[in-house]
Structure formats: structure tokens, C-alpha cells
N, C-alpha and C positions, 0 to 999 in steps of 0.2 A: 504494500500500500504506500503510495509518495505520497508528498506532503504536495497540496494543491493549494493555492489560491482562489480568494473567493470568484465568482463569476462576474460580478458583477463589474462593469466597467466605468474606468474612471479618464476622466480628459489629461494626457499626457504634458498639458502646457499648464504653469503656472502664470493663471489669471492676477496675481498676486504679486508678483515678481516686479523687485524693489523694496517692497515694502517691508519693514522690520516687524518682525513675530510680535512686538507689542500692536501696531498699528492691527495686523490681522487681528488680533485678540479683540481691537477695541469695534473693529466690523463684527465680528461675533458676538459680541458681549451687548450690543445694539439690538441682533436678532434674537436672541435671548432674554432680553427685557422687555422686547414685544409680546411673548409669546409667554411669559414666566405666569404673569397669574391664574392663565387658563389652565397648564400643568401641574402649578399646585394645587387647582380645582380638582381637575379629573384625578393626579396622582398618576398621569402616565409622562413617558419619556419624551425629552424636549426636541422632538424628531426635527426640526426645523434648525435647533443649533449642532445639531452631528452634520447633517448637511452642510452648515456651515464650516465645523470643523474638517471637515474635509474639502470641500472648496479652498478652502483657505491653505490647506495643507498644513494647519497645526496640531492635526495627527502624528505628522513628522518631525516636527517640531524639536525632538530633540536625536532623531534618527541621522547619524553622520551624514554630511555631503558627498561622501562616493556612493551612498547608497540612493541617493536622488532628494533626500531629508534635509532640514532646516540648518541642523548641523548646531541647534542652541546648547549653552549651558545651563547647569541650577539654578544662576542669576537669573536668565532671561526665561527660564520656564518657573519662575516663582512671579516675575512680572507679569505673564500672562494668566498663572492662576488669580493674583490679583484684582485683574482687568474684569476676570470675569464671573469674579466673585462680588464687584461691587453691580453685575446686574443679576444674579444667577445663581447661590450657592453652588445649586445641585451642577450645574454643569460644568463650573469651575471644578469640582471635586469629579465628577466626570474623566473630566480632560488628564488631570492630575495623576487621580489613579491608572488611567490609559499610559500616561507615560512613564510610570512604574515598573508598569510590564517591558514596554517597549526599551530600559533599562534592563532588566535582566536579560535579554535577548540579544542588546548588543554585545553586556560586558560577559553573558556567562552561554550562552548558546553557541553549537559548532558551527563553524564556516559554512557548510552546506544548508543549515537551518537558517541562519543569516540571511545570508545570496539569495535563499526562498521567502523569506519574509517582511525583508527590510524595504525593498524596492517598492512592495505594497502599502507599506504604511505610510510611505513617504507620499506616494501618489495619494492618500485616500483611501485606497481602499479597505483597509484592513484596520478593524477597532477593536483591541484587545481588551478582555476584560478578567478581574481576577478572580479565580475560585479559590477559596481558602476559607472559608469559614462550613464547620460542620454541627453537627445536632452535638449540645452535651459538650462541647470545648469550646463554641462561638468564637471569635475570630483570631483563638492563639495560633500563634505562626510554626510554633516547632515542634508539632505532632501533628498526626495525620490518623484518623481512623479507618477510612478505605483504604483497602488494598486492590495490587493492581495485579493482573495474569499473564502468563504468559502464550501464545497464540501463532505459534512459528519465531517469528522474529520479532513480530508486534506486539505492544502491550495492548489488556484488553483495561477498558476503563468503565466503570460502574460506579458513578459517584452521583449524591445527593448534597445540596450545598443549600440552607435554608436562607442565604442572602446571597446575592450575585449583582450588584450594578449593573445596569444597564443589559444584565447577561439577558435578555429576550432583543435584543438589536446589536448585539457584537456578534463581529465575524471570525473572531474565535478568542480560545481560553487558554490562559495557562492556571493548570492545574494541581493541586499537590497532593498527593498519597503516596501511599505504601507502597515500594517497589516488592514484585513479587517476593523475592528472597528476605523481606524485610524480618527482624528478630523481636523488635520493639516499635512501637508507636512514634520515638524518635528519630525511625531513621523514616525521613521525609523524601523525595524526589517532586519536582517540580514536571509537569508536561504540557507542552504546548499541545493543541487539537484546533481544528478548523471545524469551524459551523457544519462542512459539508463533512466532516468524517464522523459524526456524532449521530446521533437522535436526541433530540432534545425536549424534555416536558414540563412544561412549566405548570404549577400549583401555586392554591393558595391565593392571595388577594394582600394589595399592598396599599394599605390605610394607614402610614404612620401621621404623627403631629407631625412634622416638617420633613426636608430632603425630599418632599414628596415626587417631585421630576427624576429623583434618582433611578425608579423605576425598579430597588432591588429586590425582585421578586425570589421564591424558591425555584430552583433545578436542578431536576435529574437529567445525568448526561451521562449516553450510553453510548459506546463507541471500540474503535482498537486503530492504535497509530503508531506508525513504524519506532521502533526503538530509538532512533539517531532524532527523535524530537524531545526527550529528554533533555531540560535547559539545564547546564551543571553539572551535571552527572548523576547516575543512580546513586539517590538516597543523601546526596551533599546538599540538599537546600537551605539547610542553615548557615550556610555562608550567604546565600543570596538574601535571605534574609536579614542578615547583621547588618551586610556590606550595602544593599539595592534595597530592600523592600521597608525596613523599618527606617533608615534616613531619608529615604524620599516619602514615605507617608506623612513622617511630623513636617517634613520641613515643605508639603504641596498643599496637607492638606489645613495649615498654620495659613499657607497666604491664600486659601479660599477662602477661613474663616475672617482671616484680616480686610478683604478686599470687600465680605458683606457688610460687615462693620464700618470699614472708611464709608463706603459707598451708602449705608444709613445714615450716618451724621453728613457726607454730602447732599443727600437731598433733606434732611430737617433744616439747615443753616437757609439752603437757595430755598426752603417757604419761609422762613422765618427773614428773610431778606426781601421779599416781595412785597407791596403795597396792601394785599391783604394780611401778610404774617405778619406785619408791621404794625396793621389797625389792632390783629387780634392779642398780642404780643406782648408784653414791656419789654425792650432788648435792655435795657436801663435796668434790669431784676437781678438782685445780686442772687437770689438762687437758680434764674437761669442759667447766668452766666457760669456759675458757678458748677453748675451739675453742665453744661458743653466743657468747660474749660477738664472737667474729669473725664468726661468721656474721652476729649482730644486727649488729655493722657493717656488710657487705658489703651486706646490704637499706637499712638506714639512707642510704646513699650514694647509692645509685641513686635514693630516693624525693626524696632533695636533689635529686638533678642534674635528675632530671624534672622537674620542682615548677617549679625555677627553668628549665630549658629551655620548657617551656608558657609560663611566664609572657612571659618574654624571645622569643619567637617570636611571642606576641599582640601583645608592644608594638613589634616592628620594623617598621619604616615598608618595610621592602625585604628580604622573606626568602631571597633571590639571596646578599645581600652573604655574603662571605666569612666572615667571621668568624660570622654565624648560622648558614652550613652548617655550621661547623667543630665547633662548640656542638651541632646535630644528631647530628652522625655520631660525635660523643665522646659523646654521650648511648646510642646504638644501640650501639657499639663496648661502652662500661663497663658497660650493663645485660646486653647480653649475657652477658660472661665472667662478670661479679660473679655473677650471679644463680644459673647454674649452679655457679661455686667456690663459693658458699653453702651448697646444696644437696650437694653435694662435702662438706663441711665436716660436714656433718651426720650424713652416711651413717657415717663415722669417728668420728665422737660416738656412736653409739648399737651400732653394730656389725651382721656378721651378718646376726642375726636383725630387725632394724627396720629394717635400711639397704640390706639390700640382697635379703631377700625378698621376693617380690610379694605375697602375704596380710598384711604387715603395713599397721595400721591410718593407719603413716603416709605410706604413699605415696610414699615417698622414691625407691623403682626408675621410677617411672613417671615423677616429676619428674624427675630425672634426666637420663633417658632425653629427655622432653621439651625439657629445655634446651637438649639438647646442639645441637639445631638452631638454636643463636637466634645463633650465628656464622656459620651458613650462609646463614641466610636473608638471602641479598644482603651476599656476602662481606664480612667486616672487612676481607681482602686489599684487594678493591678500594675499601672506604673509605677502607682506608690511604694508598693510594695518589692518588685526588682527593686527601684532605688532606693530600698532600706539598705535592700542586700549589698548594693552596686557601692552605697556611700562605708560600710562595713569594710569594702575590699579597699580604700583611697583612704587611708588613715592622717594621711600628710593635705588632705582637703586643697588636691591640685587643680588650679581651677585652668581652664583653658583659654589661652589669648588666639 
């Protein structure tokens, strides 16, 4: 069985071309603002901003330029989750986690799985999404309860994953279980699959309080794919993990949260700046002022801690060591709360009528509502809890420049 590409055809010229990955983000982030409140209605996928995302080709975004990709860095794909976090949570997070995957593919998948897949995502065509969360362990990374078979050369794959973003519109997965030979639950392997090598069934009904665009419903994905699609190796995924999947989740999924936040107190300021937020207003209020001048803190803070956490995770020679997790997970932990008591902060500011009904123009119920996931998603509990352990191991409290 070879690893194929999806069918579906994409225009080989970049309509785009010139323009810098922020400018695309902010055409993106445009049609996903149109279209955000009707998604968070229904609770289905923001199909109008993948379109986008692929047009734009910042699917590729951070896919080398010999492979036909944008060729960005952390820096410039932390701007674009930004960009489109201040119209979009969900699709900022989206896009982010897409290009998570599309990092373990470059730095840990074989040359021949490359050459097959990169060309794709660079053009559009190809929208990765992640499987890794299962019944009974929810989204820890370094086990795996399915096991996988063996089928000639192929591995057979039979997994059930009760959250999967966007997985009913990605054209394919990487996935993590059991390699057959496996001895224990921690020896993980990661597999890539294509839409078309699968069967796929999706259950269940997806009604959360916010991220509701995210669309991550449950699936079952049934399937068998050649051995050499294995990213990393059998059963090594906890490197991709350490190395790929835990510093690019705090540090994409930090400037999604950030970019809804900036992007909520940019639109309370421009109504509160208009000739009616003026009439209805005192900008002269020392507790308005008071409660923006905090808010603009609490963003302020988190865009430092990120800034300097990217930087400090580019220049670590060993992103294992103790003290760069600790740096991580204070990054994901403070954007988290910050971002939504922000947002918090604001709703209290304007009142009512702009904070907390859903037709107003600022958007404040939906952010909100959004953020409130961003402690969930992959507990602060159990952050805490690693860096009880992690601060145990740094007795000399080395802190990182």
C-alpha cells in the first residue's frame, strides 16, 4: 500500500506571492471574522477559513522552501496565530495545531514520507490533524492505549480518539499507538494515515461552551499503512513529543489565546472611542480606566513571556532540560488564566450590554467563553504537578535567559 495524496486538486501558483505570512494571516483572519459567529452558532467547522488557509498557503507556512512551503519560523508562525486569534480563536488554534504536525514531519519523518507529503501541504492540499487523545488518559502524550498489527509489511490501525480537531475535514492524521511488538503503554509510535487509507466514523455531537468552530468531534479510524509512514520511529514518540509537540502546543497555542485577548480589548477601546461609547461612557472613570489599564497588563505579560519563551527554546541546546520545561509550562499555565482574566476584566468594564450580550460588536461572550478552555486544554493541574516534580530536579532555581 503507498502513501497517496489526497485527490483533491489545488492551483499550483501562489495567488499570494509577495506577501508576508502575517499579511496572509490578516486576509484570513478577515474571513474568519465574517463567518465566526454563525460557527459558534451551529458548532460546526469554519469551512470558509481552511479555504482560506489554503489559498493563502499558510498551511505551508512553516513547510521548508525546497518543498514549495513558506519556509516561516516560531516567530512568524506565533504572528500568524496571533493575527488570527484576534478574529477566531478556534481557527487560530486550528492552524497552530496543523502546524505541529507539519513539524514533526519535517524534523522526524523519512525522506521518502517527506518528498510524499510536504509538496502537499505546501500547495494546500493537505490539512493535518492530531490524534492523540484516548478514553480514560484524555490528552497525555506518553502513552498510548491502542495497539497496532501487523498485516505483511503494513501496520493495521484501529483507533478511537474521543477528541480530534477538525478531524471530520483533515486530509489526514498523525496518529499515536502501540506499535505491535509494544511491552508497555509507554512505548508510543506516532503514524501518519491519509483520509483515503482509512475508514472513518465519526460519533457523538459536539456542544461545548466555546472553541465551538473547532469542530473536535469523536473518531474511529480504521485502516492499514505501509510501515515507512511511521514518523520517528517505532515506538520513539516521546522525543517528538519533548522536542515538537509539547513546545509548539504552549508556545501556538499561548499566541491564539493572546491574539483573542488583544483582539477583545481592541475592539472595547474602538467602541469606547466612538461618539456613541463616548455618550454612553465616562473615559474620565478612574475605575475604567483602571480595570483597561489591567487588562492592557495582563496581555502585555503574556506577549513578554512568549517573546522571551520562543526565543529561549530556539536557543536551548536540550529542550528536555528542566528548567526549559518549567519556562514552557509557566508560559501555557500564565497565558492561559491571564488571557481569559483579561477578557474577564473587560466584560466588567463595559457592562451588560457589550460584555456580556452576544450581538454586541465586541465579542467579549464569545471570547470568553473561548478562553475558558485554555486551562483545560491539557490541565494546568497536571502541569502543576510535572513542575512540582521538574522544580525538585533544578535545586540551584536556574532560570533561563
Amino acid at each position: 500500500m503507498s502513501t497517496v495524496l489526497p485527490a483533491e486538486p489545488a492551483a499550483t501558483s501562489d495567488l499570494f506571492a509577495g506577501q508576508s505570512p502575517l499579511e496572509r494571516a490578516r486576509y484570513v483572519a478577515g474571513i474568519a471574522a465574517d463567518h465566526a459567529p454563525r460557527h459558534d452558532e451551529a458548532a460546526d467547522f469554519p469551512v470558509e477559513a481552511l479555504a482560506a488557509l489554503r489559498e493563502t498557503r499558510l498551511l505551508g507556512l512553516t513547510v521548508p522552501v525546497e518543498y514549495g512551503g513558506l519556509g516561516a519560523n516560531v516567530d512568524e508562525l506565533l504572528d500568524v496565530c496571533v493575527a488570527l486569534g484576534r478574529a477566531d480563536m478556534s481557527v487560530a488554534m486550528i492552524l497552530g495545531m496543523h502546524c505541529q504536525q507539519v513539524a514533526a514531519v519535517v524534523g522526524h519523518a523519512t525522506q521518502s514520507l517527506r518528498n510524499a507529503l510536504l509538496p502537499g501541504i505546501a500547495a494546500g492540499r493537505l490539512y493535518l490533524a492530531s490524534v492523540t487523545t484516548e478514553a480514560g488518559k484524555g490528552g497525555h502524550l506518553l502513552t498510548a492505549g491502542s495497539r497496532t498489527d501487523r498485516s505483511g509489511t503494513d501496520l493495521v490501525v484501529d483507533r478511537f480518539a474521543p477528541i480530534v480537531t477538525g478531524g471530520a475535514h483533515a486530509d489526514g492524521f498523525l496518529i499515536t499507538v502501540q506499535p505491535p511488538d509494544a511491552t508497555s503503554p509507554s512505548q508510543v509510535s506516532l503514524v501518519y494515515a491519509g483520509r483515503d487509507q482509512l475508514s472513518i466514523e465519526e460519533s457523538g455531537d459536539w456542544q461545548p461552551m466555546g472553541m465551538r468552530a473547532s469542530h473536535s468531534v469523536a473518531l474511529r479510524l480504521r485502516g492499514q499503512v505501509p510501515a515507512d509512514q511511521v514518523v520517528g520511529g517505532s515506538g520513539q514518540f516521546s522525543r517528538i513529543a519533548v522536542e515538537v509537540f509539547g513546545p509548539l502546543a504552549h508556545l501556538a497555542w499561548s499566541a491564539a489565546w493572546l491574539g483573542t485577548a488583544a483582539g477583545a480589548l481592541s475592539r472595547v477601546v474602538t467602541l469606547l472611542r466612538t461618539p456613541a461609547g463616548r455618550g454612553r461612557f465616562d473615559l474620565a472613570s478612574e475605575l475604567l480606566l483602571g480595570r483597561l489599564s489591567a487588562a492592557r497588563q495582563k496581555i502585555d505579560t503574556v506577549h513578554a513571556l512568549l517573546r522571551h519563551t520562543e526565543q529561549a527554546v530556539a536557543a536551548a541546546p536540550d529542550v528536555s532540560a528542566p528548567r526549559v520545561q518549567l519556562l514552557l509550562n509557566a508560559l501555557k499555565i500564565t497565558a492561559s488564566q491571564e488571557c481569559h482574566a483579561a477578557v474577564d476584566l473587560l466584560v466588567e468594564t463595559v457592562g451588560l450590554r457589550h460584555g456580556y450580550l452576544k450581538d454586541s460588536s465586541t465579542r467579549l461572550e464569545a471570547a470568553l467563553r473561548d478562553l475558558r478552555s485554555a486551562p483545560l486544554n491539557y490541565s494546568n493541574d497536571r502541569l502543576h504537578q510535572a513542575d512540582g516534580r521538574l522544580t525538585l530536579m533544578d535545586p540551584e532555581v536556574r532560570l533561563v535567559r
